[in-house]
Short mmCIF file of the C-alpha atoms (twelve columns), coordinates in Angstrom:
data_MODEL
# 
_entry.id   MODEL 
# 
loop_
_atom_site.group_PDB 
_atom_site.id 
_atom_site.type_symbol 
_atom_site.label_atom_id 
_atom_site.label_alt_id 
_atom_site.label_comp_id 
_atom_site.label_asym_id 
_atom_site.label_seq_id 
_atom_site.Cartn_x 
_atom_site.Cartn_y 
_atom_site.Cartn_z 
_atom_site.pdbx_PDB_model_num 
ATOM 1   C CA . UNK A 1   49.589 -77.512 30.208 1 
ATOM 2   C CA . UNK A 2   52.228 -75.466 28.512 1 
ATOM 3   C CA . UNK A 3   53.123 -71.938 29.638 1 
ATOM 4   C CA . UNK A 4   53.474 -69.508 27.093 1 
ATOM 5   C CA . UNK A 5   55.417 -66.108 27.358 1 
ATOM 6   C CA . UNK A 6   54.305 -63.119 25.912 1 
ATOM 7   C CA . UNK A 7   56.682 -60.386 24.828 1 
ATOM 8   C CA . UNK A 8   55.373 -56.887 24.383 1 
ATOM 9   C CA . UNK A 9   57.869 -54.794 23.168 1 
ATOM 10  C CA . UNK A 10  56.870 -53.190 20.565 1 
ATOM 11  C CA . UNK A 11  55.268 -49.237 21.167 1 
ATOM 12  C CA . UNK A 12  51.616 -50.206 19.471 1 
ATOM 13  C CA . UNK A 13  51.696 -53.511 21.572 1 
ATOM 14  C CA . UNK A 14  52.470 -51.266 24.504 1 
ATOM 15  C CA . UNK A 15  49.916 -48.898 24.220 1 
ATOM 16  C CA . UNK A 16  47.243 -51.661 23.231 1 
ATOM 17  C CA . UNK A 17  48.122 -53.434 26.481 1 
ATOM 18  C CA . UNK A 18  47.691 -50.168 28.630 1 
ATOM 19  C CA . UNK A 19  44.225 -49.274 26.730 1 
ATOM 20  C CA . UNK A 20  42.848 -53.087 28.040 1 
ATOM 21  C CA . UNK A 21  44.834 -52.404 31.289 1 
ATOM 22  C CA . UNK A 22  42.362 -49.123 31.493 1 
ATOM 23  C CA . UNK A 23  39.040 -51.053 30.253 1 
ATOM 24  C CA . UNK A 24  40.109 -53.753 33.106 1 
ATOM 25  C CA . UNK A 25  40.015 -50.867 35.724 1 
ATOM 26  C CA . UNK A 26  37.296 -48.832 34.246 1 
ATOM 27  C CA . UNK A 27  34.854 -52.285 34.686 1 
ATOM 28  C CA . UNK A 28  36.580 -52.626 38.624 1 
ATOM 29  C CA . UNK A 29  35.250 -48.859 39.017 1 
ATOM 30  C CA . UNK A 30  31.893 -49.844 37.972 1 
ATOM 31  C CA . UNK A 31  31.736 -52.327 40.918 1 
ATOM 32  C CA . UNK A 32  32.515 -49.737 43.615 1 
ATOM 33  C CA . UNK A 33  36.611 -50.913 43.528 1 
ATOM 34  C CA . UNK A 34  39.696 -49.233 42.673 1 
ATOM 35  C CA . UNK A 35  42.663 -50.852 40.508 1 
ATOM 36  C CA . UNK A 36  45.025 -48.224 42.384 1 
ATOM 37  C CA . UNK A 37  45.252 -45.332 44.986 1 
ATOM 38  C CA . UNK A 38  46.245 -43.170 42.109 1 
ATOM 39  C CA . UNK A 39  44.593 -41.424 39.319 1 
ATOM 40  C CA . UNK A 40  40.789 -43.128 38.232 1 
ATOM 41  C CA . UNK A 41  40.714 -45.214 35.551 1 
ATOM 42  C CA . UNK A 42  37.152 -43.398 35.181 1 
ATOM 43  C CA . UNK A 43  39.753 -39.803 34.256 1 
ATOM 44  C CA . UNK A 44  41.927 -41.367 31.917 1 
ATOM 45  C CA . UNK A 45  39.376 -43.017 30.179 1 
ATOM 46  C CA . UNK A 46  37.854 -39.962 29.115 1 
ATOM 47  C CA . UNK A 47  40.806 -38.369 28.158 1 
ATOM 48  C CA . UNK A 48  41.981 -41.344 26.076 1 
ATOM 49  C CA . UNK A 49  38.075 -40.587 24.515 1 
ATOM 50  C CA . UNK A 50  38.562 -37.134 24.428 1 
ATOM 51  C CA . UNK A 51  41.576 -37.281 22.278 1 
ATOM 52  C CA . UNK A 52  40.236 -39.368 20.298 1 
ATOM 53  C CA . UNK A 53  37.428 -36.736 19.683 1 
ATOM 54  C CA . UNK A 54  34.551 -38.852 20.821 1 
ATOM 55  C CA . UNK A 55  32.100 -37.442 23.599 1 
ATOM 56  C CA . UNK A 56  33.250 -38.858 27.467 1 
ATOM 57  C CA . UNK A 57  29.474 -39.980 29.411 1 
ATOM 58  C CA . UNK A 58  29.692 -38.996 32.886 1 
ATOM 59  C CA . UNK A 59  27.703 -42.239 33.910 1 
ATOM 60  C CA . UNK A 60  30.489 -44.754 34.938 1 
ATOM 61  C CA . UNK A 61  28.571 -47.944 32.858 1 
ATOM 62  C CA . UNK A 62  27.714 -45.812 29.976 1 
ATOM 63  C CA . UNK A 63  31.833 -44.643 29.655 1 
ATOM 64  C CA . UNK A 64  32.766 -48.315 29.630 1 
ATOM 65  C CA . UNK A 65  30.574 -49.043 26.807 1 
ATOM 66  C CA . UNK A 66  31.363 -46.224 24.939 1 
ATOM 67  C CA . UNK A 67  34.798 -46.951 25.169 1 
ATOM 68  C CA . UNK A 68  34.723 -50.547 24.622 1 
ATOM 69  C CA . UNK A 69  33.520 -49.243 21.192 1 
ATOM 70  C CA . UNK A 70  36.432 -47.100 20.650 1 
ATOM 71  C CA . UNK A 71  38.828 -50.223 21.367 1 
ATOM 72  C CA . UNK A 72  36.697 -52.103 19.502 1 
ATOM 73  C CA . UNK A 73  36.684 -49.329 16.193 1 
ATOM 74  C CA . UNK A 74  40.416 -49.208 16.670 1 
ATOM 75  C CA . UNK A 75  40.958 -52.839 16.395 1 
ATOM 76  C CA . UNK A 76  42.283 -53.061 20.017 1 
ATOM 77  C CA . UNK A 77  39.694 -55.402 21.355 1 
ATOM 78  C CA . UNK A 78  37.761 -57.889 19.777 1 
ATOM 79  C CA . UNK A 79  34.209 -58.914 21.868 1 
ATOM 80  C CA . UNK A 80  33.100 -62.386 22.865 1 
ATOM 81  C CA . UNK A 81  31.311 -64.366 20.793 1 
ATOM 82  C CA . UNK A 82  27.872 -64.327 21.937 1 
ATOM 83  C CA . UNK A 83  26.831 -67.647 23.309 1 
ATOM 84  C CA . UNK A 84  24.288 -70.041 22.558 1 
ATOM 85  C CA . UNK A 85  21.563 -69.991 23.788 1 
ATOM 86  C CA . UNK A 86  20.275 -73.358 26.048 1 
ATOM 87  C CA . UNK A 87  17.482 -74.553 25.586 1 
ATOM 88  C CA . UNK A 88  16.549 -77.672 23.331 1 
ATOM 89  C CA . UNK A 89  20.035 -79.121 23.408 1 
ATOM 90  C CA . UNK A 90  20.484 -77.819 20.002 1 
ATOM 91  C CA . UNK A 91  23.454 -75.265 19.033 1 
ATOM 92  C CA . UNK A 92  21.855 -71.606 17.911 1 
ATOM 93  C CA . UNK A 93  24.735 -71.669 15.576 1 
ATOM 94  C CA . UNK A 94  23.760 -74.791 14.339 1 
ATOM 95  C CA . UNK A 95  20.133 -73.230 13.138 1 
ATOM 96  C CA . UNK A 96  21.610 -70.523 11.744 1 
ATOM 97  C CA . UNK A 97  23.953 -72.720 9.400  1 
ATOM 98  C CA . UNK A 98  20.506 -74.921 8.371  1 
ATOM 99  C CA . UNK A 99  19.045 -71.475 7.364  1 
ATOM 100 C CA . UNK A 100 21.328 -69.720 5.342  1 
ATOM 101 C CA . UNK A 101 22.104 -73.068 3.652  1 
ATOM 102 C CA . UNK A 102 18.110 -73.257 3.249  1 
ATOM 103 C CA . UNK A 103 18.524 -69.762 1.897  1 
ATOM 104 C CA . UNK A 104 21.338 -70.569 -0.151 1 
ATOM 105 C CA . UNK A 105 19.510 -73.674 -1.965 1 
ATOM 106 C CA . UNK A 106 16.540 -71.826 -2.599 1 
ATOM 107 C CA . UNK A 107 14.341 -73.806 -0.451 1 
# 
């Protein structure tokens, strides 16, 4: 397997990578840990949301949410794709393809 470097140097890849560096910690906070022995994540989360002029939730879970939504509106982080579901062997994805091309045929 081949390493690959990754160069941040530009400000807006900065700041993107501190924003997911914050999410990161936020979700250790969650748990009970701590990403440092300085300043919460839990603080400058809200402040990030703050600026932003979206309302902070004082509820650890709820402020990673709601700010998994601002990284998501701002294009910083994209979510998972949600996975199949197990079951019958059969990809969900799969059934959704037969249907819309069901739908698309008119049948």
């Amino acid at each position: 397997m081949e390493n690959k470097l990754i160069v941040l140097d530009k400000p807006d890849q900065i700041e993107a990578f501190r924003l997911l560096s914050l999410k990161g910690a936020l979700n250790l906070e969650t748990k009970g840990l701590q990403m440092s022995r300085g300043r919460k994540a839990s603080v400058m989360v809200r402040e990030v949301l703050t600026a932003a002029g979206k309302k902070a939730p004082a509820n650890k879970v709820k402020l990673l949410a709601a700010y998994v939504e601002h990284l998501t509106e701002i294009g910083v982080y994209i979510p998972p794709a949600v996975k199949p579901v197990q079951g019958d062997g059969v990809d969900i994805r799969d059934k959704n393809r037969e249907r819309e091309m069901r739908q698309v045929n008119g049948e």
